[in-house]
C-alpha positions in Angstrom: 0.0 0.0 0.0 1.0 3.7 -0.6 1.6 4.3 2.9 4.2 1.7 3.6 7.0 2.7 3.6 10.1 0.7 4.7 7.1 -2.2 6.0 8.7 -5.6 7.0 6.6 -8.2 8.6 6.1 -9.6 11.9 9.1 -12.1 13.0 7.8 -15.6 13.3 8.5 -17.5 16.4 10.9 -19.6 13.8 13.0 -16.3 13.0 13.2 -15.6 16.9 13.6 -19.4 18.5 17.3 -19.2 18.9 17.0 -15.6 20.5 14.7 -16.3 22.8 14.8 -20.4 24.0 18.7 -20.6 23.2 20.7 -23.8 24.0 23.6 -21.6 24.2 24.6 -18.2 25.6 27.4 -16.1 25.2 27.8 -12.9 28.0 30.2 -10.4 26.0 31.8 -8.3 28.4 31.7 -10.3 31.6 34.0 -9.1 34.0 35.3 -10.2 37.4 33.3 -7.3 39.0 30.3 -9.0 41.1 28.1 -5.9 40.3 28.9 -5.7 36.5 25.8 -5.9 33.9 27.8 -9.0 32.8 28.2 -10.7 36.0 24.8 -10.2 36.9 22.9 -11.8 34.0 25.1 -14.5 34.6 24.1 -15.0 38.1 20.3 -14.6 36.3 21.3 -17.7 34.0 22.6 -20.2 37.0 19.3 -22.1 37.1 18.7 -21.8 33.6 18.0 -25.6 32.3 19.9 -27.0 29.2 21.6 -24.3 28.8 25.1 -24.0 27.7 27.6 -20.3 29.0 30.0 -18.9 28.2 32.0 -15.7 28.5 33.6 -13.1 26.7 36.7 -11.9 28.0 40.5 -11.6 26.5 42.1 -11.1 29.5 40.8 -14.3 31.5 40.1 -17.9 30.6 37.4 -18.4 33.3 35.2 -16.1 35.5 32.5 -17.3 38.2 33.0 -21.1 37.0 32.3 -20.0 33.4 34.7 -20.6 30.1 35.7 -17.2 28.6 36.8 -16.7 24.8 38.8 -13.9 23.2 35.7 -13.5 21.3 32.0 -14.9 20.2 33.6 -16.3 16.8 36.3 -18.4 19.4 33.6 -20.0 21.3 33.9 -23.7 20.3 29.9 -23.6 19.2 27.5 -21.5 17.5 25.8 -19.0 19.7 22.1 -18.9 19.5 21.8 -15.7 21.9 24.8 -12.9 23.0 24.2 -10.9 25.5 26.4 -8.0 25.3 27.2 -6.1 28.5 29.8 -3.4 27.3 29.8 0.4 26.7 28.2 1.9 23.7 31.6 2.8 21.6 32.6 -1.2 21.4 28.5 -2.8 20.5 28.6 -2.0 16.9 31.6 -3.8 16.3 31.1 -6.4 18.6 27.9 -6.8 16.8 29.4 -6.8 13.1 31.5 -9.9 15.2 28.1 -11.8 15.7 26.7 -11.4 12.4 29.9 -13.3 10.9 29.9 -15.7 13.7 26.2 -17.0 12.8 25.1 -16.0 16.2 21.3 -16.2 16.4 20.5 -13.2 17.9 21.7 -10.7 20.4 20.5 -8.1 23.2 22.5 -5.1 23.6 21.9 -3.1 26.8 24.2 0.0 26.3 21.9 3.2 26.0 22.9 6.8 24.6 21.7 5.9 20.8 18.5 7.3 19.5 17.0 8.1 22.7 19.4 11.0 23.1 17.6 12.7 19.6 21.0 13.6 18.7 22.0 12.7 14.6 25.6 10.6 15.5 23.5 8.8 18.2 20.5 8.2 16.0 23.1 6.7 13.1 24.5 4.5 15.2 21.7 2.6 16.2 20.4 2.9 12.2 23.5 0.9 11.4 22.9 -2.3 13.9 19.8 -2.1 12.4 21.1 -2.2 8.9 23.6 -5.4 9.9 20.7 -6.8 11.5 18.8 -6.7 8.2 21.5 -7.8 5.5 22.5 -10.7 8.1 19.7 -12.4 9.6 20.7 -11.7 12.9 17.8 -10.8 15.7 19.0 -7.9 18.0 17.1 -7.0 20.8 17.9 -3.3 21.9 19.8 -1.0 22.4 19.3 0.8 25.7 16.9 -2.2 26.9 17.2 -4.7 30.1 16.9 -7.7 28.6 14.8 -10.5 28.7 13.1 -13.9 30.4 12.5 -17.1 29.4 10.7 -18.3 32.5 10.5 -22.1 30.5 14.1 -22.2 30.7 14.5 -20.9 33.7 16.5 -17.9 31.4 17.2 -14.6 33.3 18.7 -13.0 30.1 18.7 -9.2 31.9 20.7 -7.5 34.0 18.4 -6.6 37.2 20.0 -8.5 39.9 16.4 -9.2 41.7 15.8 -12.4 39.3 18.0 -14.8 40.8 16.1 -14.2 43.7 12.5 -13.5 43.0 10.2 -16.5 43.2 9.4 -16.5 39.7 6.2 -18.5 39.3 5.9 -20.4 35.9 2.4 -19.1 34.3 0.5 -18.7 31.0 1.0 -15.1 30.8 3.5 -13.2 28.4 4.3 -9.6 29.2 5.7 -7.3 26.2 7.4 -3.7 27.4 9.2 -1.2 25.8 9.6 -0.2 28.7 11.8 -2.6 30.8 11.7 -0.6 34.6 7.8 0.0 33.8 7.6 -4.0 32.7 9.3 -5.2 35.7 6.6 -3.4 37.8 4.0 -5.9 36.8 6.7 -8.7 36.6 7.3 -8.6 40.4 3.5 -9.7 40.9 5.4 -12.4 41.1 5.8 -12.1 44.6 2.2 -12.3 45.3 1.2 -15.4 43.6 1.5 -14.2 39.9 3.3 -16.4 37.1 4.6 -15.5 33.8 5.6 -17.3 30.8 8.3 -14.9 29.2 9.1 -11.1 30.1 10.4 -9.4 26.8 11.8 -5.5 26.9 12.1 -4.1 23.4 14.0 -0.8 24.2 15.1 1.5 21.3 13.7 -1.4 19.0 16.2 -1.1 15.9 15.2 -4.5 15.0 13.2 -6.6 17.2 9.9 -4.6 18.5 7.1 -5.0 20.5 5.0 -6.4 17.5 7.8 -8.9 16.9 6.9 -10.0 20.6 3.6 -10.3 20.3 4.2 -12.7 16.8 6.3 -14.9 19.3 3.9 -15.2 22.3 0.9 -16.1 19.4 2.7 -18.8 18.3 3.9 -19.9 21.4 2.2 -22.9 23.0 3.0 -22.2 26.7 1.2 -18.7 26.4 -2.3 -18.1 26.8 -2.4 -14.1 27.5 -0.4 -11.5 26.4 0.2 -8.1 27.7 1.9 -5.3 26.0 3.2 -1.8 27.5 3.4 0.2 24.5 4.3 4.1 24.1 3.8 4.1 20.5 5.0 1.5 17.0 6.7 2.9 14.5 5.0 0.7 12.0 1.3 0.7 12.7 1.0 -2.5 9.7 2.7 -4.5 11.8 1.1 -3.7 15.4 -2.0 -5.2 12.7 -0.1 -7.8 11.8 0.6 -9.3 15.4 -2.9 -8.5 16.9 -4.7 -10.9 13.7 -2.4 -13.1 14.2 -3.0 -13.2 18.3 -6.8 -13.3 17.8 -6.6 -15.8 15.2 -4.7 -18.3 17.8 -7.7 -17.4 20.6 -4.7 -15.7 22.6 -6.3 -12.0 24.1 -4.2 -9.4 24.1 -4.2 -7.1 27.5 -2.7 -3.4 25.8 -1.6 -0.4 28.1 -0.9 2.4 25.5 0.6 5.7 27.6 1.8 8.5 25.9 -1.8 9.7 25.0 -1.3 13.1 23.9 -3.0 14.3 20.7 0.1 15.9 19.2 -1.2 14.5 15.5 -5.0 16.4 16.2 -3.2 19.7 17.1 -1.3 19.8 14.1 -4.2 18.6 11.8 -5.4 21.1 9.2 -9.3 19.6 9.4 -12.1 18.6 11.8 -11.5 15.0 10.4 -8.0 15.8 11.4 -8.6 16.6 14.8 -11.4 14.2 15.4 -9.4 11.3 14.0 -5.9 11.9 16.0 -3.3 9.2 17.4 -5.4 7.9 19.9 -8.3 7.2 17.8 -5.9 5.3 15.3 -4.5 3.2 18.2 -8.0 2.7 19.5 -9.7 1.8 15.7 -6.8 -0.7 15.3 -7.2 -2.4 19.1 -10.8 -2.9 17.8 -10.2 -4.4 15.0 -7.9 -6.9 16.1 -9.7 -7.4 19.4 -7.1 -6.5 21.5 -8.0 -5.7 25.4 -7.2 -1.7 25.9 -7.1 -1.1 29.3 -6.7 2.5 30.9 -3.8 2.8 33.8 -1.2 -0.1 34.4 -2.6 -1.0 37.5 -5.3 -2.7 35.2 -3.2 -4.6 33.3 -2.0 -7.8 35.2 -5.6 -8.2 37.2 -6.8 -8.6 33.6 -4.2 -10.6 32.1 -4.7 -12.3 35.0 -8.3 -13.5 34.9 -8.2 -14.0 31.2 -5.4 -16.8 31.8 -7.6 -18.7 34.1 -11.2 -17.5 32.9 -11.6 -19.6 29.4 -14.0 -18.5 27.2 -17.8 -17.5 29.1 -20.3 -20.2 29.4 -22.9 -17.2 29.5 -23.2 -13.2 29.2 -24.6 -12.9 32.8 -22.3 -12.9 36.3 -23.2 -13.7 39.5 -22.3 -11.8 43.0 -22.5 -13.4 46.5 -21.3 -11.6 49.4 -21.3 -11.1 53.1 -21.8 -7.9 52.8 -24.8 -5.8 51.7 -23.0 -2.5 50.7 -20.4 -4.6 48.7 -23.7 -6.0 46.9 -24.7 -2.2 46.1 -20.7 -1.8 45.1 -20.9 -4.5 42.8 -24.5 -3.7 41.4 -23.3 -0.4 40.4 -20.2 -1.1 38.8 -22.1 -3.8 36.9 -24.7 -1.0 35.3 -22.0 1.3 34.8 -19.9 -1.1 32.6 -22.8 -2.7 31.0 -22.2 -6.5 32.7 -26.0 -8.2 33.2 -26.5 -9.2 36.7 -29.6 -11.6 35.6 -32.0 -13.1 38.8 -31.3 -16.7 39.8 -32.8 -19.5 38.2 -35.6 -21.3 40.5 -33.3 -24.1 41.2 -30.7 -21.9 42.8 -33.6 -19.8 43.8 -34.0 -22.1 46.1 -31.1 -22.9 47.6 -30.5 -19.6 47.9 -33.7 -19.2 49.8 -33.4 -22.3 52.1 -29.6 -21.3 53.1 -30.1 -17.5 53.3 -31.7 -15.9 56.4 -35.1 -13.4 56.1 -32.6 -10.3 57.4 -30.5 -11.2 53.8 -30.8 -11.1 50.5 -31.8 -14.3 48.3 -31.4 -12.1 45.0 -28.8 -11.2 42.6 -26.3 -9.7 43.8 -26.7 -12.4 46.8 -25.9 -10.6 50.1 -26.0 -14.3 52.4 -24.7 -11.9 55.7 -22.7 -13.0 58.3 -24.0 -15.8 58.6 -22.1 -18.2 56.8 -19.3 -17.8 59.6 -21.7 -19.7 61.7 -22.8 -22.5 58.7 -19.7 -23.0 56.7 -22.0 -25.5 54.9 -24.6 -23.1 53.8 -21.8 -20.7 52.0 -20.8 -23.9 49.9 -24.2 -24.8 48.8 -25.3 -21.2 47.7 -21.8 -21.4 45.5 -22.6 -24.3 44.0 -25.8 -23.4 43.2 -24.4 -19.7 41.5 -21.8 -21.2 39.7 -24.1 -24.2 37.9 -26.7 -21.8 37.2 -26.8 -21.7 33.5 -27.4 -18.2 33.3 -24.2 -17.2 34.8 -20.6 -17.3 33.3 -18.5 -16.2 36.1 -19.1 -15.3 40.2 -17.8 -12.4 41.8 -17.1 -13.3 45.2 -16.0 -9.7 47.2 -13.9 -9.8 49.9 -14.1 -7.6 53.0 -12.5 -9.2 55.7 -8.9 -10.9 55.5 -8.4 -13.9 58.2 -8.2 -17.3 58.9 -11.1 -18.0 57.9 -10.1 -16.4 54.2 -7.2 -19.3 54.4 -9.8 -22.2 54.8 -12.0 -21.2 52.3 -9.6 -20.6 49.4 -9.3 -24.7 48.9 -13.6 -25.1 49.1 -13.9 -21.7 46.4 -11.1 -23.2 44.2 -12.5 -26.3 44.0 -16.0 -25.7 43.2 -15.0 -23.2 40.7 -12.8 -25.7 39.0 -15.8 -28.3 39.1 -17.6 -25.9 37.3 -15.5 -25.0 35.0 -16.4 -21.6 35.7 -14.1 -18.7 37.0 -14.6 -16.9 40.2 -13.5 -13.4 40.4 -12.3 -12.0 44.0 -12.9 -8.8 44.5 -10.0 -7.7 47.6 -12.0 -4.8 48.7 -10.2 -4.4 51.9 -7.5 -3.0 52.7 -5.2 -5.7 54.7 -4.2 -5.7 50.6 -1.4 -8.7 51.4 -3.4 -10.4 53.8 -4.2 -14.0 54.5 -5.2 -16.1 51.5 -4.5 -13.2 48.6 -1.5 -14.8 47.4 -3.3 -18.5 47.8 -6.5 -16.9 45.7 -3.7 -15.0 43.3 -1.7 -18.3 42.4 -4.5 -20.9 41.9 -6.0 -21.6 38.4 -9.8 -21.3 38.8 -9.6 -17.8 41.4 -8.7 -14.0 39.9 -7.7 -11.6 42.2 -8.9 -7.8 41.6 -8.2 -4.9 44.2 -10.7 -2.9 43.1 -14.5 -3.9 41.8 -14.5 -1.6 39.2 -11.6 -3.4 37.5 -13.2 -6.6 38.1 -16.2 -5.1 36.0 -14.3 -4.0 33.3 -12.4 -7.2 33.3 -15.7 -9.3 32.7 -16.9 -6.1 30.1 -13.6 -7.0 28.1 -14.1 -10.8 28.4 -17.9 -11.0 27.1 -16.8 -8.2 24.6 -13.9 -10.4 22.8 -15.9 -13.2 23.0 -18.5 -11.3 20.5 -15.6 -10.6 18.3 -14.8 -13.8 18.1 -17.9 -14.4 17.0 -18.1 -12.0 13.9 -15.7 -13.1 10.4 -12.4 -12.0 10.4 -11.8 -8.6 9.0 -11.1 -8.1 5.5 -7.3 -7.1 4.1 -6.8 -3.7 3.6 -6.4 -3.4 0.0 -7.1 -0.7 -2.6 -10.5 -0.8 -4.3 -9.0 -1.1 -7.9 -11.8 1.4 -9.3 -11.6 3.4 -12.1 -12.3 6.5 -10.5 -9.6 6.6 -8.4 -7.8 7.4 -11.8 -10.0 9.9 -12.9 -9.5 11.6 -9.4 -6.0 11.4 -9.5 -6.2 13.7 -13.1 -8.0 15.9 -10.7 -5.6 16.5 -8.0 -2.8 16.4 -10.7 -4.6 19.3 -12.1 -5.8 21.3 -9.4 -2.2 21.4 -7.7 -0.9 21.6 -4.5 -4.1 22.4 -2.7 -7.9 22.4 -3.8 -10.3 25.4 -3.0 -13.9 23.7 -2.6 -15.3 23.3 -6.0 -12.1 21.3 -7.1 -12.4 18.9 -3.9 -16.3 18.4 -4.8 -15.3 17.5 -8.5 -12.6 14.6 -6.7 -15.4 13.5 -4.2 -18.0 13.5 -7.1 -15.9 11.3 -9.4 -16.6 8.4 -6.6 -20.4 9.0 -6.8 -20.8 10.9 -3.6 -23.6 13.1 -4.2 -22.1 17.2 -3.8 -24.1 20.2 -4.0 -23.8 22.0 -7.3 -22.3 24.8 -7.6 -21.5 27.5 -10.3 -18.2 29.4 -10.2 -18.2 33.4 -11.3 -15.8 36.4 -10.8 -18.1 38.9 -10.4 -21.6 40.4 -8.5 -23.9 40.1 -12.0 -22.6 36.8 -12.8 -23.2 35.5 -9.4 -27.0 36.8 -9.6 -27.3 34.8 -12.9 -26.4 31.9 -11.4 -28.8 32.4 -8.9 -31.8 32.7 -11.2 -30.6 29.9 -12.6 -29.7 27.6 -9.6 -33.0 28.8 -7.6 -33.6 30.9 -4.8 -32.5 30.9 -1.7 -29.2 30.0 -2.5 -25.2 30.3 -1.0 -22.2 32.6 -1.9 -19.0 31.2 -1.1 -15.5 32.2 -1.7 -13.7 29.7 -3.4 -9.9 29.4 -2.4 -7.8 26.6 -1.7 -5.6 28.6 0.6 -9.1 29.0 3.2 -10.0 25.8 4.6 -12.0 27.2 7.1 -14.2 29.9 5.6 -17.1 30.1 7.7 -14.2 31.5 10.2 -12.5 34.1 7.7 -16.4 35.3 6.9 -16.4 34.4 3.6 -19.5 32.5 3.6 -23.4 33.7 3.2 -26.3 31.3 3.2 -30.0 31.5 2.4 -29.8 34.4 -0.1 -33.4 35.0 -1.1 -33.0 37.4 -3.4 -31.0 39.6 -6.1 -30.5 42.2 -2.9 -28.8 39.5 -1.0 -26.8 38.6 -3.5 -25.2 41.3 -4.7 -24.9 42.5 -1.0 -23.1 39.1 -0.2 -20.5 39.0 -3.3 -19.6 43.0 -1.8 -19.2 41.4 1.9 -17.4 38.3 1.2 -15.1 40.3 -1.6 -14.1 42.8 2.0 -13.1 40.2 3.7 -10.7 38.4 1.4 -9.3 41.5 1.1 -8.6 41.4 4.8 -6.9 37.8 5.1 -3.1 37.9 5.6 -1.4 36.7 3.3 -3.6 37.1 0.3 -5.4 34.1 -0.9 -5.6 32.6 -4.4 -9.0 33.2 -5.2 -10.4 30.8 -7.8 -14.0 32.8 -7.7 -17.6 32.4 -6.0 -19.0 29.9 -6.0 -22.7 30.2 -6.2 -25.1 27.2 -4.5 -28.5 26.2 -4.0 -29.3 26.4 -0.3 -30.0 22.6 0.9 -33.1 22.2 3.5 -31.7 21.9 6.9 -31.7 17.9 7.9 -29.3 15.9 10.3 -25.4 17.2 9.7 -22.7 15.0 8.8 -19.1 15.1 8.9 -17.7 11.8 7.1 -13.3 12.2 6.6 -10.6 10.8 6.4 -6.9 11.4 7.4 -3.6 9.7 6.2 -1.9 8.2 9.6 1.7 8.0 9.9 1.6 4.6 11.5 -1.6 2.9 10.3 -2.4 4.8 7.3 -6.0 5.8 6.0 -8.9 6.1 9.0 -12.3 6.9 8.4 -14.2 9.0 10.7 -17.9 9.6 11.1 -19.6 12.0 13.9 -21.9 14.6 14.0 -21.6 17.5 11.8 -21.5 21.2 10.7 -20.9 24.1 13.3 -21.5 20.8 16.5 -18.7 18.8 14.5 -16.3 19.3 18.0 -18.2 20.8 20.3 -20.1 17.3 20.7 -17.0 15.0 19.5 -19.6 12.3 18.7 -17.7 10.8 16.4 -16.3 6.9 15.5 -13.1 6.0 14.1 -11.9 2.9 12.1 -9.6 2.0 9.5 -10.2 2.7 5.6 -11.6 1.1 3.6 -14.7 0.2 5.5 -17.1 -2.3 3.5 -21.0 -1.4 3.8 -21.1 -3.0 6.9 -18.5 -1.6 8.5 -19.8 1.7 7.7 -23.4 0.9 9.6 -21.6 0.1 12.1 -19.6 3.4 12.7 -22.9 5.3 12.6 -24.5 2.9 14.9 -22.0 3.9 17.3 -22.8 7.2 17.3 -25.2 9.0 19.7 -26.8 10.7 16.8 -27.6 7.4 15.9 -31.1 7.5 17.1 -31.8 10.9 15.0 -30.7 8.7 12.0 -33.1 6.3 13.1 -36.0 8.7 13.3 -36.5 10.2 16.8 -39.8 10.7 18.5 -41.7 10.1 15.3 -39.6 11.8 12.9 -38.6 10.1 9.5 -35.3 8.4 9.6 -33.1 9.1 7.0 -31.8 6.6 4.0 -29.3 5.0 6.1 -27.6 2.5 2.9 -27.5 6.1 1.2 -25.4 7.4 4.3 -23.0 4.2 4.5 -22.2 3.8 0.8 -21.0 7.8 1.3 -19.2 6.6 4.2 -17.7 3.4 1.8 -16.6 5.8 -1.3 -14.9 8.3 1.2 -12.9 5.5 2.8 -12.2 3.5 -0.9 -11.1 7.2 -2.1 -8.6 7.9 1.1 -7.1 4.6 0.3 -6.7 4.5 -3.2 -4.9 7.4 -2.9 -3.4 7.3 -0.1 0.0 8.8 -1.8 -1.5 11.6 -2.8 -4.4 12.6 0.0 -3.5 13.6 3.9 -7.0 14.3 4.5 -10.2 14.7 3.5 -13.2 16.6 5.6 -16.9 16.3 4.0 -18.7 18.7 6.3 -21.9 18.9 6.6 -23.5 16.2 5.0 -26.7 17.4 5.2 -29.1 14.1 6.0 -33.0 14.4 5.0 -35.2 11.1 4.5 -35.5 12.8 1.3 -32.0 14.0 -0.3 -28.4 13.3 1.2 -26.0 16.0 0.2 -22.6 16.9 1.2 -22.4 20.9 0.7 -18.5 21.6 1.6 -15.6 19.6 1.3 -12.0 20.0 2.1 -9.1 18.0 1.2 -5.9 18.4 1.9 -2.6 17.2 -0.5 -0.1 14.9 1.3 2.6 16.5 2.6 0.8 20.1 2.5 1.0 22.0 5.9 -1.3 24.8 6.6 
């Protein structure tokens, strides 16, 4: 496609294998210094399994029971990983020294290479990229902490804290750029967590996040897989890894920081500011179904339950607690993230009924008191009877009080939930946050731990939402539509130049059937009033300028001229104020327009992303366009079905519809408009940064878009 540039695909777990499970590992730079980078990702790799060390050191033939060599190419064997541990100024050759010794891969920790923004720095790192491209060889790095291989018991990072931490063998992988921010969630280890690999990706000059996420989709020991992400340089690819995730049934938990809208600020339209970074990210997560979750807290509670939750049995949850507040907790945060807490069956009806006392609650959320201190029994039976409730998929069992007790009951919970095959969600709602029994609830299969119940209601949101994707065909590859128009539009851009005043971007939207107002171009006052006659009254002046893209702003706009009067006052008024805009415009003429009845307003766009190239946006229109931000994002092209489905999304949906007894409008009309905008964004993606058709004025009658803007590639304001 036009907009990829420099695009590779997504390393397969083949192209990565000796990287990341090696048989062999070199440590370049180890040293006899205990608290060396070297040293200590040895000391990580002492209870690796199978595999084979060795260091790198002219000046000694062992260090800390290892052999050294004079170099990787000496070593006796062929590497599959190097680790190398040494300052910045010796990695590229060292590197080069890999490459020609058929090492696998390599991870290089030295930092002070594109991170520092400065050009020496930045070429550096450009050139391990480039020997990592001509030779095959998988570098992981620079200025990154390593990585784990929990299978292999592989601590291939310098933090000293591995050798030590009980590290807890688990279905989860976790992805950061990241490493410090990674290791945050790695040490739930300490609590009962587990973890199939950790990966850090650092500057990424060859191996990236997406490369990571390839790995963990083809890897059999991984159920789950979280990513930290700032940002991808190649939004294709981030595609790439999340179809190929979803297509292997393994979710995805995403954290995306670094939020700001830099791309809407510097964007020229509405579709440019309404369709920013975070809207891309977002359009893409969708699409791939790919978990998004909000603050990093969120993250490994998710990942969490996802490892041990399966797919739901049912849409609805259950809640049973000691508690009646923590019922009105969880009954609230169920309504708020849209998670049915349906009534009980009459079977568990009643059980519920014969085990729950008058001064309770035999309902949905179950509140079965105190009590169950007193019958331990009772407390089982009301479980049982949630979890084999058809109607429920999951139970939500909140804790407030941390004791002994908690210790006891962690087997009985576990084991019902297991014979159910059903998860149960604990909601740790108070604040003795390590106490008794949250690491034994935290480390067994069939129990999820969340410290907070509305996390554990977004968790269950997320899970019944995926499961839905799952359920609808995979989505089509982004290709061009191959139409002939998108030749005849490109003679139009060609012709009109750099940038397009209105009339030329109408004749570009019109050559993909999307029905424009008409509109008559004149130079002058009697002209224009011709071309009203003509047209019909009332009717709209417009200055038409390519250098204007806003002209409602600059006052170069008058609608619903009713008369020769108007006119001629209008052509005088708009004529001023060009003459007032600094610098002077090009000024192609006026254009003159009938006025179009007043009906639902539209804005349908597009803008060229860096990362993931053409979006589509659809929201409400005209002067509301961001004032009410009810807009939806996806990626272009959109088929006809996609396109219902943006406008479904929106909240002007229901005035689409028809609203209290008013005519809907022709809503395969409005979605094949939708389709040709997207189609036309992509087939010329080299040519078109955006594209802003606002209003589209919506009547049951007539769908018209009466202004357009679009913006050349590579044109800034």
């Amino acid at each position: 496609m036009p907009w990829r540039e420099n695009h590779r695909p997504v390393y397969g777990r083949a192209e990565l294998q000796r990287l990341i499970d090696p048989a062999s590992v070199a440590i370049i730079g180890l040293s006899a210094s205990e608290g060396s980078f070297g040293t200590r990702t040895l000391m990580n790799m002492r209870q690796s399994e199978n595999v084979r060390l060795y260091g790198v050191n002219p000046k000694a033939d062992t260090l800390h029971g290892v052999p050294c060599f004079a170099s990787v190419g000496q070593i006796p064997e062929r590497i599959d990983c190097a680790v190398i541990a040494t300052p910045r100024e010796r990695v590229e050759q060292l590197v080069e020294d890999c490459a020609a010794a058929g090492v696998g891969g390599c991870i290089i920790y030295a930092s002070g290479y594109a991170e520092t923004g400065r050009e020496d720095r930045l070429q550096q790192q450009a050139r391990l990229a480039a020997i990592a491209r001509a030779s095959g060889l998988r570098i992981v790095g620079p200025n990154c902490i390593g990585i784990i291989n929990n299978f292999r018991h592989a601590g291939l990072l310098f933090l000293s804290t591995y050798e030590t931490t009980p590290w807890r063998l688990g279905p989860i992988g976790l992805i950061s750029q990241s490493g410090a921010l990674g290791y945050t969630l790695a040490q739930a280890c300490e609590r009962g967590g587990n973890f199939s690999h950790y990966f850090t990706a650092g500057n990424s000059c060859d191996v990236d996040v997406c490369d990571f996420m390839s790995y963990l989709a083809e890897d059999p020991a991984c159920r789950v897989i979280t990513c930290l992400v700032e940002g991808v340089k190649d939004g294709e690819r981030l595609i790439e890894a999340g179809e190929k995730a979803l297509a292997a049934d393994k979710p995805v938990v995403i954290y995306k920081m670094a939020t700001g809208n830099a791309a809407a600020q510097a964007a020229m339209s509405h579709t440019g500011t309404l369709a920013g970074a975070n809207a891309a990210y977002d359009a893409v997560f969708r699409r791939t179904g790919m978990i998004a979750v909000d603050n990093l807290e969120q993250v490994y509670e998710t990942a969490s339950f996802l490892a041990k939750a399966g797919r739901p049995k049912a849409q609805g949850v259950a809640v049973m607690a000691t508690s009646g507040g923590a019922c009105v907790i969880t009954a609230d945060k169920a309504e708020l993230h849209g998670v049915a807490l349906p009534q009980p069956g009459p079977a568990t009806q009643a059980v519920l009924d014969a085990a729950i006392p008058e001064f309770g609650s035999a309902r949905n959320p179950c509140d079965v008191t105190a009590q169950v201190i007193n019958d331990p029994d009772s407390f089982m039976r009301c479980t049982k009877a949630m979890l084999e409730d058809p109607a429920y998929g999951a139970l939500i069992l909140p804790q407030v009080v941390s004791g002994e007790l908690t210790i006891n009951r962690v087997p009985v919970v576990a084991g019902l939930a297991e014979g159910a095959g059903k998860p149960i969600c604990i909601t740790w709602i108070n604040e003795w946050l390590e106490g008794p029994g949250s690491a034994l609830y935290e480390a067994n299969p069939n129990t999820a731990v969340f410290r907070s119940t509305d996390r554990c209601f977004r968790a269950l949101a997320a899970w019944q939402w995926r499961e839905r994707i799952r359920q609808v065909p995979a989505p089509k590859p982004r290709r061009t539509s191959g139409k002939p128009a998108a030749a005849v539009a490109q003679r139009l851009l060609d012709a009109a130049g750099p940038r397009l005043s209105e009339t030329q971007a109408k004749a570009v939207l019109a050559a993909y059937g999307i029905p424009v107002a008409r509109d008559v171009l004149v130079q002058d006052a009697d002209a224009a009033v011709a071309a009203a006659a003509e047209i019909g009254y009332p009717v709209v002046i417009k200055l038409d300028s390519p250098d204007i893209a806003h002209k409602t702003e600059a006052g170069v706009v008058k609608l619903g001229l009713a008369d020769e009067a108007a006119v001629r006052k209008a052509v005088a008024e708009i004529t001023a104020a060009a003459e007032r805009i600094v610098p002077a415009p090009a000024i192609r003429g006026i254009s003159v327009q009938p006025m179009i009845s007043a009906g639902i307003e539209l804005v349908i766009g597009a803008r060229l992303d860096p990362q993931f190239g053409p979006l589509i946006v659809v929201g409400m229109g005209g002067v509301l366009v961001e004032l009410m931000a009810d807009t939806a994002v996806d990626l272009a092209p959109v088929d006809h079905d996609g396109a219902l489905a943006l406008l479904k999304s929106l909240k002007a949906w229901k005035l689409l519809t028809g609203y209290r007894g008013a005519r809907g409008v022709d809503l395969d009309r409005v979605a094949a408009i939708v389709v040709a905008v997207s189609e036309l964004a992509t087939d010329l993606a080299a040519s078109i940064g955006e594209i802003d058709v606002n209003p589209v004025i919506c009547s049951p009658d007539r769908i018209t878009a009466v202004d357009a803007l679009i913006i050349r590639r590579g044109v800034s304001a």
